[in-house]
C-alpha positions as CSV (number, residue, x, y, z in Angstrom):
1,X,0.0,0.0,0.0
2,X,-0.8,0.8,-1.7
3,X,0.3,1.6,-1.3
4,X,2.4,9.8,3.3
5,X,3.5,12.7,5.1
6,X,2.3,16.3,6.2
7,X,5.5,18.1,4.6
8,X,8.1,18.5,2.2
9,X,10.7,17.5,4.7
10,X,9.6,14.2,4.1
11,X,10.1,13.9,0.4
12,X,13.7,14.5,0.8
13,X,13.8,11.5,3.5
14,X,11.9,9.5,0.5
15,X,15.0,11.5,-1.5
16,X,17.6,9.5,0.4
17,X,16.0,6.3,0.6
18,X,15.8,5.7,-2.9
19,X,19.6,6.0,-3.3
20,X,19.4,3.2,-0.9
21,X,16.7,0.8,-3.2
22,X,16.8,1.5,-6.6
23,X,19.6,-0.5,-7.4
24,X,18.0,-3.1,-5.9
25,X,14.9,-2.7,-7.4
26,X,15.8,-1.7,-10.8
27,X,17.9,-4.8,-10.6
28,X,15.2,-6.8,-9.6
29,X,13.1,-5.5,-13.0
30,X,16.0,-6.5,-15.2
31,X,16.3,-10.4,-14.0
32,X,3.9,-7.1,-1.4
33,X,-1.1,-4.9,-0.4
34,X,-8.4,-1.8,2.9
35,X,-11.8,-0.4,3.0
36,X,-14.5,-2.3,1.5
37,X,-16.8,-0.4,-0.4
38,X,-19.6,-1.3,2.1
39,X,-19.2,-3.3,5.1
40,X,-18.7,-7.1,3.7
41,X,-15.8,-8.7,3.1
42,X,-14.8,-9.0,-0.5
43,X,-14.3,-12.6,-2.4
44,X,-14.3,-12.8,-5.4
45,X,-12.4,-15.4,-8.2
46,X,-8.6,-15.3,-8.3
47,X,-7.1,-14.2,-11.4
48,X,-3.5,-15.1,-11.9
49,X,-1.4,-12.1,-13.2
50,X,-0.4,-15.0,-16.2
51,X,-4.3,-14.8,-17.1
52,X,-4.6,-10.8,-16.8
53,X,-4.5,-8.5,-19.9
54,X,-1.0,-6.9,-21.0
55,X,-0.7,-3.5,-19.6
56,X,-0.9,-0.6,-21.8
57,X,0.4,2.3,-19.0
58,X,3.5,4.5,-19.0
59,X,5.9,5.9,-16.9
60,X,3.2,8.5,-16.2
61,X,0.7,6.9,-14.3
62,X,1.4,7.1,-11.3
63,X,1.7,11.1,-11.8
64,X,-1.6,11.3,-9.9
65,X,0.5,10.6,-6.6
66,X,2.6,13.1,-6.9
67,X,2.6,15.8,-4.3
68,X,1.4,15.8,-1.5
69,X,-2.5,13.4,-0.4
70,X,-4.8,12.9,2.1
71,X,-6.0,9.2,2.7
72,X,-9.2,7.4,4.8
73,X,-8.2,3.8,5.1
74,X,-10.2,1.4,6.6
75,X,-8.3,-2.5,7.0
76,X,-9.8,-5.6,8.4
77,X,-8.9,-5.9,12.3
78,X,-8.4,-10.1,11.7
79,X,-7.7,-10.7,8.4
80,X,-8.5,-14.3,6.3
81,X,-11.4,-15.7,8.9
82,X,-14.2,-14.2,7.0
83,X,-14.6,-10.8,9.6
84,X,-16.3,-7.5,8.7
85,X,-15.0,-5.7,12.0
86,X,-12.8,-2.8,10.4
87,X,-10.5,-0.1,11.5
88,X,-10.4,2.9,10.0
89,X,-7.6,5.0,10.3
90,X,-6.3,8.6,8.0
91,X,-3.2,8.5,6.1
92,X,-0.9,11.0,4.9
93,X,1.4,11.3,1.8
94,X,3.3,12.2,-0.3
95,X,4.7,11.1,-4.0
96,X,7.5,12.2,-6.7
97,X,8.9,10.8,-9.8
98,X,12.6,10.4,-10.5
99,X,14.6,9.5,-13.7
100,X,11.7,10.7,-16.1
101,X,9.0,8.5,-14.6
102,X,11.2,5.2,-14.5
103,X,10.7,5.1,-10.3
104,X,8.0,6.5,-8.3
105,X,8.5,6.9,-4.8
106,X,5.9,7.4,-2.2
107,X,6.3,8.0,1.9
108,X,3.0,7.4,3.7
109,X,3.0,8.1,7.3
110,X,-0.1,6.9,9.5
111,X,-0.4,9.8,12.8
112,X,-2.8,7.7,14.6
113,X,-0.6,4.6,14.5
114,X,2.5,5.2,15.0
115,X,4.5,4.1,12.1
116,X,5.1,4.8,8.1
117,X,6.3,3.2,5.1
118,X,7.6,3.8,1.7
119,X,6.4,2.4,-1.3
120,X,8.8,2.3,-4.4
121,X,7.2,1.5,-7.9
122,X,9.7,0.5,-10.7
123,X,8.7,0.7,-14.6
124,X,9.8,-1.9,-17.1
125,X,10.0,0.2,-20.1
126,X,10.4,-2.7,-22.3
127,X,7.4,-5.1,-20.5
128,X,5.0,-1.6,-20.2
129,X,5.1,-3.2,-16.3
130,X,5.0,-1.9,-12.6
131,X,7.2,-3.3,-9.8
132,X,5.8,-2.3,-6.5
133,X,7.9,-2.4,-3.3
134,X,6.6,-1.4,0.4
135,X,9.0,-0.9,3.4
136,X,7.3,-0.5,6.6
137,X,8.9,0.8,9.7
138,X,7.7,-1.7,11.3
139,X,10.4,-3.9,10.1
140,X,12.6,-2.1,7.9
141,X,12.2,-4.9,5.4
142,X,11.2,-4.5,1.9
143,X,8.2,-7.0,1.0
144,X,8.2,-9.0,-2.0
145,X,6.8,-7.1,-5.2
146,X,3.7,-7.2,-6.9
147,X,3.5,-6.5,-10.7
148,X,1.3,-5.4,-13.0
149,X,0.2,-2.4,-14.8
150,X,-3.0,-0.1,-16.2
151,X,-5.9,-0.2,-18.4
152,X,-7.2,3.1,-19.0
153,X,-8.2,4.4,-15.3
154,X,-8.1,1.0,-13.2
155,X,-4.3,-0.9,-12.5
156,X,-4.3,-4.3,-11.0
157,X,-0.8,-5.7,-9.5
158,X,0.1,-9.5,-8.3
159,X,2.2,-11.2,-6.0
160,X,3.2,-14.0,-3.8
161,X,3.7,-13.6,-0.1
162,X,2.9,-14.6,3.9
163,X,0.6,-13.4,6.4
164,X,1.7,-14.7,9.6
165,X,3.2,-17.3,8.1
166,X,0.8,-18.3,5.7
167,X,1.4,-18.2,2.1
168,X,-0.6,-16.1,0.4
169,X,-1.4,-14.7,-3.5
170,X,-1.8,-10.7,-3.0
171,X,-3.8,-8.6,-5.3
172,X,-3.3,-4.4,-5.0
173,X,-5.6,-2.3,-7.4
174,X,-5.9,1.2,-7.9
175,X,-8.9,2.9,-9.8
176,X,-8.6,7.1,-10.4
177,X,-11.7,8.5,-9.6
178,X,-10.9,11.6,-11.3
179,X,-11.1,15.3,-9.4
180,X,-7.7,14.8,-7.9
181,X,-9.5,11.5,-6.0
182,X,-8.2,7.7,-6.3
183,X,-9.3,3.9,-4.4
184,X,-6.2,1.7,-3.8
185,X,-7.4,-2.0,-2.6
186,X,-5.3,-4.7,-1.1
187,X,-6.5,-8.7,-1.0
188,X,-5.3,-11.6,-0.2
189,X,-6.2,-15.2,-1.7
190,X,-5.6,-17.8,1.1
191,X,-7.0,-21.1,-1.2
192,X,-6.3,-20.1,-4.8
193,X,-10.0,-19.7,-5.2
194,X,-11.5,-16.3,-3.8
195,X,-10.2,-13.0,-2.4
196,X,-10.6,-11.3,0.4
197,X,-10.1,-7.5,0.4
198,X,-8.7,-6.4,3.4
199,X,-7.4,-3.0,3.1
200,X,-8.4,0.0,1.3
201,X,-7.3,4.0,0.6
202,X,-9.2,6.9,-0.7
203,X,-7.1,9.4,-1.5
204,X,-7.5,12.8,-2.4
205,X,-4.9,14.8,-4.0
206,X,-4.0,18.4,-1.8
207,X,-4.5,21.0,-4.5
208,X,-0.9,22.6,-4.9
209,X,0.4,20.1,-2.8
């Protein structure tokens, strides 16, 4: 997650980190993850990234990001046991674009929890496909990527990972809603079969931020 912070200040800690990753990630390229839209739990069929359409985006779509945004997330409490019992919790953040759109970097901090994270999104000009990286504080780890790309207005990424040592398939999307507004969703598979969205963001884009 998706996929923020209240100031400037922060995009030049986002500034030194990616000295730190995009070697790594650009590397990586070369050779994880929210509110439903009403209170029940998402499942729907998986659909392996193999299956999904190829991606027709650019180095520019993630351009909506950048600056500074205001986020409303709402994530299941208990995740993968069918619950509809959701936290919701703001988000703030803030994006920029280095190397002509090739990485997008994002720093989203979360005041009423304590912690932050930094997403890091790599383009494969030659596949037309995302990378997405998140480092949380939390750990100081970066999770394993999802990849994928847009159609028109909607972006859906894939992955493999764990939650709490389970393995997982993980599914982010992001939809711009236009007027400066966008939905990023996180879900997890558990069974192959069905997904259960358990985080989402609406973000809305500070004007002049």
């Amino acid at each position: 997650m998706q996929h923020t912070h209240s100031n400037r200040g922060r995009g030049s800690r986002a500034a030194r980190a990616i000295t730190l990753v995009v070697a790594m990630t650009t590397l990586a390229c070369a050779s994880g993850r929210s509110a439903p839209p009403s209170t029940s739990t998402s499942t729907t069929p998986v659909a392996p990234m193999s299956n999904a359409a190829p991606a027709t985006g650019d180095v520019h779509d993630f351009d909506f990001l950048n600056g500074e945004w205001t986020g409303v997330n709402r994530r299941l409490k208990v995740r993968g046991v069918g619950s509809n019992d959701w936290d919701e919790f703001p988000g703030i953040g803030r994006g920029i674009s280095y190397v002509g759109g090739v990485v997008h970097v994002e720093e989203v901090s979360f005041p009423t929890k304590g912690w932050s994270g930094l997403t890091i999104r790599v383009f494969d000009l030659a596949k037309r496909q995302w990378a997405i990286y998140w480092i949380s504080s939390k750990t100081g780890v970066m999770f394993p990527p999802v990849m994928g790309g847009f159609h028109g207005d909607r972006a859906e990424f894939y992955g493999d990972d764990e939650d709490d040592g389970r393995p997982v398939k993980v599914r982010f999307t992001w939809t711009k809603l236009g007027g400066g507004r966008a939905r990023w969703e996180q879900a997890f598979s558990y069974d192959g079969g069905a997904w259960e969205t358990n985080w989402t963001n609406e973000v809305t884009v500070t004007p002049g931020g």
